[in-house]
C-alpha positions as a printed Julia matrix, in Angstrom:
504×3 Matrix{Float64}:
  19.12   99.52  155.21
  22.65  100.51  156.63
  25.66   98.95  154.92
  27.88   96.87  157.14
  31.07   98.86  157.31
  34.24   96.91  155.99
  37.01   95.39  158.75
  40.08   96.26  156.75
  40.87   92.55  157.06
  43.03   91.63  153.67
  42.25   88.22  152.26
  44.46   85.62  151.0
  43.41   86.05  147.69
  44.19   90.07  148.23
  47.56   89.29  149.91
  48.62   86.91  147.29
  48.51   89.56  144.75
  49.61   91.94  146.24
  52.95   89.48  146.67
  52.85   89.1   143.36
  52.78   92.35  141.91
  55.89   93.81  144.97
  57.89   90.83  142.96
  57.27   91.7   139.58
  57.6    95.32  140.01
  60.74   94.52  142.02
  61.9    92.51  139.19
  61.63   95.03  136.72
  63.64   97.48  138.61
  66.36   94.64  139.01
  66.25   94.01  135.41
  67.09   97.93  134.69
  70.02   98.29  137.23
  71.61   95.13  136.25
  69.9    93.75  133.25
  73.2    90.84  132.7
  72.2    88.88  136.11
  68.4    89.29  136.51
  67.6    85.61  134.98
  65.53   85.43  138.27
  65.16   87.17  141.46
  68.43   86.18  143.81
  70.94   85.85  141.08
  72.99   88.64  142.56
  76.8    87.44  143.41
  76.51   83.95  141.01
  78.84   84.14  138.21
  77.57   82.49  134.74
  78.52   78.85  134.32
  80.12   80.11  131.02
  82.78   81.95  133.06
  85.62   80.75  135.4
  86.76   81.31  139.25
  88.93   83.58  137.69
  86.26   86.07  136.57
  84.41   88.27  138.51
  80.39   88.09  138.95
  79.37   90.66  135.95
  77.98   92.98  138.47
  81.26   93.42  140.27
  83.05   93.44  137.37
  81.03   96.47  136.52
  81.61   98.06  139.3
  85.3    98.43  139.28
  84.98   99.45  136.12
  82.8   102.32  137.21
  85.5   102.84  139.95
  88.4   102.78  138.17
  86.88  105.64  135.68
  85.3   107.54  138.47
  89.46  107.54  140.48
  90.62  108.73  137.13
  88.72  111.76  136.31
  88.89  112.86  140.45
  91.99  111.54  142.09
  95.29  113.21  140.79
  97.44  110.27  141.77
  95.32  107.56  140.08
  94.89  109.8   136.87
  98.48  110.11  136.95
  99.63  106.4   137.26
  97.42  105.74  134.07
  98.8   108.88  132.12
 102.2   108.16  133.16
 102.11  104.73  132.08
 100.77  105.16  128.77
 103.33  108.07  128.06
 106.35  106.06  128.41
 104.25  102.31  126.66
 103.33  104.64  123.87
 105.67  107.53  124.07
 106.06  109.51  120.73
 103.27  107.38  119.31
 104.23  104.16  117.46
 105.85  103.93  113.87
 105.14  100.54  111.45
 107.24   99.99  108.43
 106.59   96.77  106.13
 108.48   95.29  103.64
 106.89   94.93  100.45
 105.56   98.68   99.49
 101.93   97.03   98.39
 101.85   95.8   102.11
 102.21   99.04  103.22
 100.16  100.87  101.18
  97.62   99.0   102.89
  98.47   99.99  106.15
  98.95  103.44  105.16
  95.53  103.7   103.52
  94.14  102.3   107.42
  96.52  104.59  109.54
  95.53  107.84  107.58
  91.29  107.16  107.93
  89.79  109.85  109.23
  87.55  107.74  111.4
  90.8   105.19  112.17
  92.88  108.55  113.11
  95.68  106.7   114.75
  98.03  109.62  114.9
  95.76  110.94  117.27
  93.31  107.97  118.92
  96.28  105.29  119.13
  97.01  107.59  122.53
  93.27  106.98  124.02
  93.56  103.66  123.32
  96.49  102.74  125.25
  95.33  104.93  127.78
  92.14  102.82  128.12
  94.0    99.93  127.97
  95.45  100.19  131.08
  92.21  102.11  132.59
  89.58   99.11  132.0
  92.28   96.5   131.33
  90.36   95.47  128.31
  89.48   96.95  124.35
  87.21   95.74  122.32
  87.09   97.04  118.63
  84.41   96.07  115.94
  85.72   96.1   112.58
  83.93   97.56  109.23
  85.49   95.8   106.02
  84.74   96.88  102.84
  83.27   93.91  101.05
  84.92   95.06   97.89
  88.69   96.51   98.58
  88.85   94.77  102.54
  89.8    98.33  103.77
  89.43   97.97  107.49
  88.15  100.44  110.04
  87.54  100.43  113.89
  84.79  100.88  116.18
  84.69  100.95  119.53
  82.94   99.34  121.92
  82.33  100.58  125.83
  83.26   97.36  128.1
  80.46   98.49  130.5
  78.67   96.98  127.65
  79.73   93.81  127.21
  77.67   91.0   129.06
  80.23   88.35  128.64
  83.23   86.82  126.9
  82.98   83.66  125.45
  86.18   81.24  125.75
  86.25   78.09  123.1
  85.52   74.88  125.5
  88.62   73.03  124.05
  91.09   75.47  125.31
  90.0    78.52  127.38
  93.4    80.8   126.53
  91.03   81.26  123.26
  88.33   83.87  123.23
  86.12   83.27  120.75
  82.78   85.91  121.23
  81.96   88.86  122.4
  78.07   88.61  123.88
  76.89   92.4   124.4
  74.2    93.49  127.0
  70.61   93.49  125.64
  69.86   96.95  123.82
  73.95   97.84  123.61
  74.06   95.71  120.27
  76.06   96.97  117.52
  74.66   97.62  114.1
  76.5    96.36  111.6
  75.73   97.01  107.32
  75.22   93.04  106.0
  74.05   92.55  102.18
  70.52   90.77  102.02
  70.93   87.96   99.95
  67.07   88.53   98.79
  67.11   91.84   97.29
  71.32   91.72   97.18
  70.95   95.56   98.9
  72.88   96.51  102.38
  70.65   96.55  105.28
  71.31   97.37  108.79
  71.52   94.17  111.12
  71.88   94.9   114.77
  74.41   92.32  116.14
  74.41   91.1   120.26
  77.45   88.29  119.75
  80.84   89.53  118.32
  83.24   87.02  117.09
  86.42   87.51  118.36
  89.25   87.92  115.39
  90.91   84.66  115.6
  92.9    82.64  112.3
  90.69   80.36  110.52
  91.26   77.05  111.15
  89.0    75.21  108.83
  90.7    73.78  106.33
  87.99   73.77  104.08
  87.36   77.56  104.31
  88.7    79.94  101.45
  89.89   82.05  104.14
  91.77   79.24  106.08
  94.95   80.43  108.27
  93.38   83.89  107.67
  92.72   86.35  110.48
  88.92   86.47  110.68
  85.89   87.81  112.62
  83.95   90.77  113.67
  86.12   92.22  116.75
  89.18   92.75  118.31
  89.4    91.66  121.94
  91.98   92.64  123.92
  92.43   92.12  127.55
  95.37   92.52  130.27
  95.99   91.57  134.01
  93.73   88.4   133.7
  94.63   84.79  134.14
  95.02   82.93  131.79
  92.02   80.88  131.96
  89.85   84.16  133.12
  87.85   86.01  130.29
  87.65   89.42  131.12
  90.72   91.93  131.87
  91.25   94.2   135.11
  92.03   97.93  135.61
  95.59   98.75  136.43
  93.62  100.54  139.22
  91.49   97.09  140.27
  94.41   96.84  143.33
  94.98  100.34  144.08
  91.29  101.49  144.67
  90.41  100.74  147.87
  93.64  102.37  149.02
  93.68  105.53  146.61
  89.84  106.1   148.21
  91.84  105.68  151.98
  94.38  107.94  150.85
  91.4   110.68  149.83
  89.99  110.47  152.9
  93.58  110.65  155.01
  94.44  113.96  152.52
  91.01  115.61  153.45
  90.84  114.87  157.32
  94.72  116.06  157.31
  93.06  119.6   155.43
  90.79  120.01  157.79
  93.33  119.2   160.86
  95.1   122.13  159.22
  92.06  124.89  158.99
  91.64  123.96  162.49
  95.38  124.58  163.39
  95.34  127.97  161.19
  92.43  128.76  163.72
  92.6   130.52  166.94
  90.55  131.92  170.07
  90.98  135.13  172.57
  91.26  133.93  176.03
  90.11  137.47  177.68
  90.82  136.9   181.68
  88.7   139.54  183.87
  90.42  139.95  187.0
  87.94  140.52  189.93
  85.1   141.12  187.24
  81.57  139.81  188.51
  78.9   137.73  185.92
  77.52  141.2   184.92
  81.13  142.86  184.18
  81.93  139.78  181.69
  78.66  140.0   180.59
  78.89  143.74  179.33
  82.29  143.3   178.29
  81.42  140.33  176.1
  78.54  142.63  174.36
  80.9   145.46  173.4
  83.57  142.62  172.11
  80.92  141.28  169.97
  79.95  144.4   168.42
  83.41  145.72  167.73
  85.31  142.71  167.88
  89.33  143.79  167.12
  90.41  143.21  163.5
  93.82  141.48  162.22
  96.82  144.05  162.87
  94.7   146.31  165.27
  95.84  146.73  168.5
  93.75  147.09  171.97
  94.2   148.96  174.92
  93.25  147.6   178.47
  94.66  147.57  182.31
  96.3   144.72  184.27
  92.98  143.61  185.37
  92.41  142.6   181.39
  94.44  139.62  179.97
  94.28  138.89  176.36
  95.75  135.38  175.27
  95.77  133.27  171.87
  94.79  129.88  172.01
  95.39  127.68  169.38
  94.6   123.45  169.19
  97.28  121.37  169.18
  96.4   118.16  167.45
  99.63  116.02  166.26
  99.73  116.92  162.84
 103.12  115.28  162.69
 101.68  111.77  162.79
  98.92  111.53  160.53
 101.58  112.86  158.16
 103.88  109.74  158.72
 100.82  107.85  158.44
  99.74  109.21  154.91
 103.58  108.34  153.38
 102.9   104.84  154.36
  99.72  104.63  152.5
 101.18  106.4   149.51
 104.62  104.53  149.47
 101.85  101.23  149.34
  99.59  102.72  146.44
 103.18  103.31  144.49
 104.4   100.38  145.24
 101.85   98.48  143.95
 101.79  100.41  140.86
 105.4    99.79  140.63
 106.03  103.03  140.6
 109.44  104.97  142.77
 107.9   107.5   145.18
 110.97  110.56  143.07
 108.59  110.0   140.1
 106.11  111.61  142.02
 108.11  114.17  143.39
 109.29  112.68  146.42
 112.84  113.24  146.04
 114.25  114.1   149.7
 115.65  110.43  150.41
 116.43  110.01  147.0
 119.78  110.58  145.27
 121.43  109.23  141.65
 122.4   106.77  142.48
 119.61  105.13  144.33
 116.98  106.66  141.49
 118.95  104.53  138.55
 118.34  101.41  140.85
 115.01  101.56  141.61
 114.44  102.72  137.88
 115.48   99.01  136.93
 112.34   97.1   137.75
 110.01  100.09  136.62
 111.5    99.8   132.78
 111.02   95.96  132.81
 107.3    96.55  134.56
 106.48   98.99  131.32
 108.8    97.24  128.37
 106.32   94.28  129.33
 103.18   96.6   129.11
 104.56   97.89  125.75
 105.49   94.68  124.21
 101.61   94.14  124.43
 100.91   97.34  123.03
 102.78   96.77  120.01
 101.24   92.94  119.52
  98.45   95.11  119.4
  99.26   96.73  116.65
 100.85   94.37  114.87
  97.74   92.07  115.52
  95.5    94.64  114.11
  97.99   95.36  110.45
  97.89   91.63  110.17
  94.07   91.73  110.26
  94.31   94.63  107.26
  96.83   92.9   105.28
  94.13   89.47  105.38
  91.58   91.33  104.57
  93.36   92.8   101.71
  94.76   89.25  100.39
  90.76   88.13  101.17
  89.12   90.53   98.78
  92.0    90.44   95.98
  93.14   93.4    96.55
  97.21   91.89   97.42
  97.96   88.86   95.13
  97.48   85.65   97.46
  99.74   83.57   95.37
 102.45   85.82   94.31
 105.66   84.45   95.76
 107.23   87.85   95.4
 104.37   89.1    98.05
 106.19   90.01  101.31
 103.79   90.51  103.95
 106.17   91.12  106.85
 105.64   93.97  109.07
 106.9    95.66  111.95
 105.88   98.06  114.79
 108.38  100.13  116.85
 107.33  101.84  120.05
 109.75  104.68  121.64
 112.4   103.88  123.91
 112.35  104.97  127.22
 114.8   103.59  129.33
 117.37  105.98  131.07
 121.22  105.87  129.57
 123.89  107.57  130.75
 125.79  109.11  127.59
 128.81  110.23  129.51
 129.06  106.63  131.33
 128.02  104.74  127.27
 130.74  107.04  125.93
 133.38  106.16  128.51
 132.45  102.79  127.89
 133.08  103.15  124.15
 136.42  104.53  124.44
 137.62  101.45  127.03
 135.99   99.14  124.52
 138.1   100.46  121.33
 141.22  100.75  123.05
 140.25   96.79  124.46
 139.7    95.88  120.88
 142.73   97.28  119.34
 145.13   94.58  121.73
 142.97   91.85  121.21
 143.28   92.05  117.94
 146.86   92.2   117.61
 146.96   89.39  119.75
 144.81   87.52  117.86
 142.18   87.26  120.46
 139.28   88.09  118.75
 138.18   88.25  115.24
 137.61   91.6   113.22
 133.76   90.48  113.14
 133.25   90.22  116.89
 134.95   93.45  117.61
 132.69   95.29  114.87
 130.06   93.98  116.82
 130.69   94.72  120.32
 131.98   98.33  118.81
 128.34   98.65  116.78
 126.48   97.08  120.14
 127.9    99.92  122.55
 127.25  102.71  119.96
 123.92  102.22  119.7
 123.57  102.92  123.28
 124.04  106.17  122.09
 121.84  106.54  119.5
 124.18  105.76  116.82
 122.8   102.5   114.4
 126.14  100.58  112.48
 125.75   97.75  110.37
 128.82   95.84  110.96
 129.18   93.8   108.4
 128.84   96.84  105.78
 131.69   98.37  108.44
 134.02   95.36  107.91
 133.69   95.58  104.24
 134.68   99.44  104.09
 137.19   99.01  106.78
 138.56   95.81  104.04
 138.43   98.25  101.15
 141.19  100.35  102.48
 144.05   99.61  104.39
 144.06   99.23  108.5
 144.86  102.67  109.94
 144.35  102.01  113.74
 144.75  105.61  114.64
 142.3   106.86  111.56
 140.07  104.38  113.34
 140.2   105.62  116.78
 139.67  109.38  115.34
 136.39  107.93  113.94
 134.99  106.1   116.94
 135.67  109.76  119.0
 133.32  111.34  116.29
 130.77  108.55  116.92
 131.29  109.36  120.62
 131.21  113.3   120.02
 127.93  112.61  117.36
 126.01  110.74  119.59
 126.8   112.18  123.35
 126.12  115.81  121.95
 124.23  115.66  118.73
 120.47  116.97  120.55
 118.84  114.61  120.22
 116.2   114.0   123.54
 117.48  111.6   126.14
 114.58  109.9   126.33
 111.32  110.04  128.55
 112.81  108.92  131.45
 115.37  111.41  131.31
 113.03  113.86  131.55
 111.54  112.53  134.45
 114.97  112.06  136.32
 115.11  115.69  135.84
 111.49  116.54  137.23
């Protein structure tokens, strides 16, 4: 008996699994390219309720992330902008000094780690500061001495920052993605042993604020958070490049269609003009060219009836050139940045640089004051963790634990101009004083004010009591404000980072 030979009709039971198995296999892919949003199918572009208008979906915060590494490592001018800013924030690198010596020995012991390294990591992580406009560090204390040292944590990895609901300028956890957890070494209270505990929520180092905890107004937690160019209610950071992108990738493209503008200008074509020549003539003729065309610097010989001509395109370079300095003069502009820092000095003289040099300083002096609560932030955490585990007395009243971080200084000073200034300011001094219209204190300040312009630190009070302990020579005094002048205009020492970049 024959067999009745199928339609190739699908049924509805066929089509509905079919449906079924397209979603879940799409689903799975979803979940792999952006595992923090794939809750369900069509989550794409929501934000979590956990986060504010102020953050970006975690996809597209991703993303610009991605960007703003990808501009670095290709596009000179965006690799510069970051590099530049972090030399002049960080500079030299930074310098701490405490003032109790068992407060510092602390900080010492965490500074020289070999896996802390800040002599040489303190530069990366300034760098990617201002590159992903967030840090996030997970800390390793030793349960026994509270000796502190840093991890690091990629923020493509973080799923999302928690804020506390009472107040949202608090950050209070650090959620990583699923599989980016960070294993941390916790003691089992069972067989009292250390055992490896992978962790997927951070707490963010905050003070302790429970009265009833032994670590109360303590710093506390499992990571450092930091974050820049966010609102204040927003709970992730930006890139430095997050505005700049779409018009450093413009200002590619301009750049490459000017290159090839130019290969096609640095081209040219023989016009060969056949006077009275039929089709067949030009035809020949164009055979023997093309087997021996003439090379650069040869010469050809021909009669009247053969004209040889050069044509070259003509295609308006000059104005896609004026366009690409308005694109650039935007992209430094909105990096804050003068266009002579970048070597654009033909509209640009002294006195016009030292203006627009003004609101760059303040731009970066606010970038480095954030630096250095970085730092400071993170010595506070070691000297808690110290006082925590014992290790600095907790109740000694003799126990100083105040600290300080300096960053370089990098704004531009004119010596000659400081020094000028100086020797007005003496000479000033000297008749107000025998006019009795200042005191001796406020003139040893101004004096001590001005000469640290140039580099030279005096404590006027200890000044006042030396200048007390002998009697008032006003000429003696003037011959020893000229050597502070000479000592501090010419005594080669660097002028500062931003004299060196006057001079590039």
């Amino acid at each position: 008996m024959a067999r009745k030979r199928s339609s190739g009709a699908v049924t509805t039971a066929q089509e509905r699994f079919i449906e079924q198995e397209v979603e879940k296999r799409l689903r799975r892919a979803f979940e792999q390219i952006l595992p923090d949003v794939a809750d369900r199918p069509g989550d794409e572009g929501f934000r979590r309720i956990t986060q504010t208008e102020k953050d970006l979906a975690p996809p597209a915060h991703d993303r610009h992330l991605r960007i703003a590494y990808y501009l670095y490592v290709t596009n000179p001018m965006a690799h510069r902008i970051i590099d530049m800013t972090r030399d002049f924030v960080i500079g030299d690198g930074a310098q701490y000094s405490a003032k109790d010596e068992r407060v510092k020995a602390v900080l010492d012991k965490h500074w020289n780690d070999p896996v802390n390294h800040w002599d040489i990591k303190q530069f990366a992580k300034v760098k990617e500061l201002f590159l992903y406009g967030e840090q996030i560090y997970p800390v390793f204390v030793n349960e026994f001495t509270g000796h502190v040292r840093l991890g690091y944590i990629d923020p493509l990895n973080v799923e999302q920052v928690l804020p506390d609901p009472g107040n949202p300028e608090v950050l209070k956890s650090v959620v990583l993605k699923t599989g980016k957890e960070v294993v941390v070494r916790e003691r089992n209270p069972e067989t009292n042993r250390l055992v490896a505990v992978p962790k997927k929520e951070l707490r963010v180092i905050n003070v302790d604020g429970n009265p009833r905890s032994p670590t109360y107004g303590r710093l506390v937690g499992d990571c450092f958070y930091f974050a820049m160019n966010k609102a204040s209610n927003a709970t992730r950071g930006f890139s430095e490049l997050m505005h700049l992108s779409d018009w450093i990738d413009a200002y590619d493209q301009l750049l490459f269609t000017h290159m090839e503008r130019l290969m096609f200008l640095r081209t040219f074509v023989w016009d060969i003009l056949l006077e009275g020549a039929d089709e067949q003539a030009i035809k020949l003729r164009r055979k023997n060219l093309s087997l021996n065309p003439p090379k650069p610097g040869s010469w050809i010989v021909h009669n009247e009836k053969e004209k040889w001509t050069a044509v070259t395109p003509d295609l308006k370079a000059t104005e896609h050139t004026e366009e690409e300095r308005k694109v650039r003069a935007l992209i430094l502009g909105g990096a804050g940045i003068p266009p002579h820092w970048f070597g654009e000095g033909e509209d640009v003289n002294r006195a016009t640089a030292l203006a627009m040099d003004t609101p760059v300083f303040r731009m970066l002096k606010a970038r480095q004051r954030y630096v250095r609560f970085m730092v400071e932030h993170i010595f506070r955490f070691c000297v808690d963790q110290a006082i925590i585990k014992r290790v600095l007395p907790a109740g000694d009243e003799t126990l100083s634990t105040d600290l300080a971080v300096t960053l370089p200084e990098f704004s531009a000073r004119d010596e000659g101009q400081v020094a000028r200034t100086l020797t007005d300011l003496v000479n000033a001094m000297t008749v107000a004083r025998s006019q009795n219209w200042v005191s001796d204190e406020t003139a040893a300040r101004l004096i001590a004010m001005i000469a640290s312009k140039l580099g030279v630190e005096i404590d006027p009070d200890e000044e006042m009591a030396k200048a007390l302990a002998v009697p008032a020579n006003t000429e003696a005094f003037k011959v020893a404000i000229e050597k502070i002048i000479a000592r501090g205009g010419h005594d080669g020492s660097p002028a500062g980072v931003s004299d060196q970049a006057q001079g590039a």
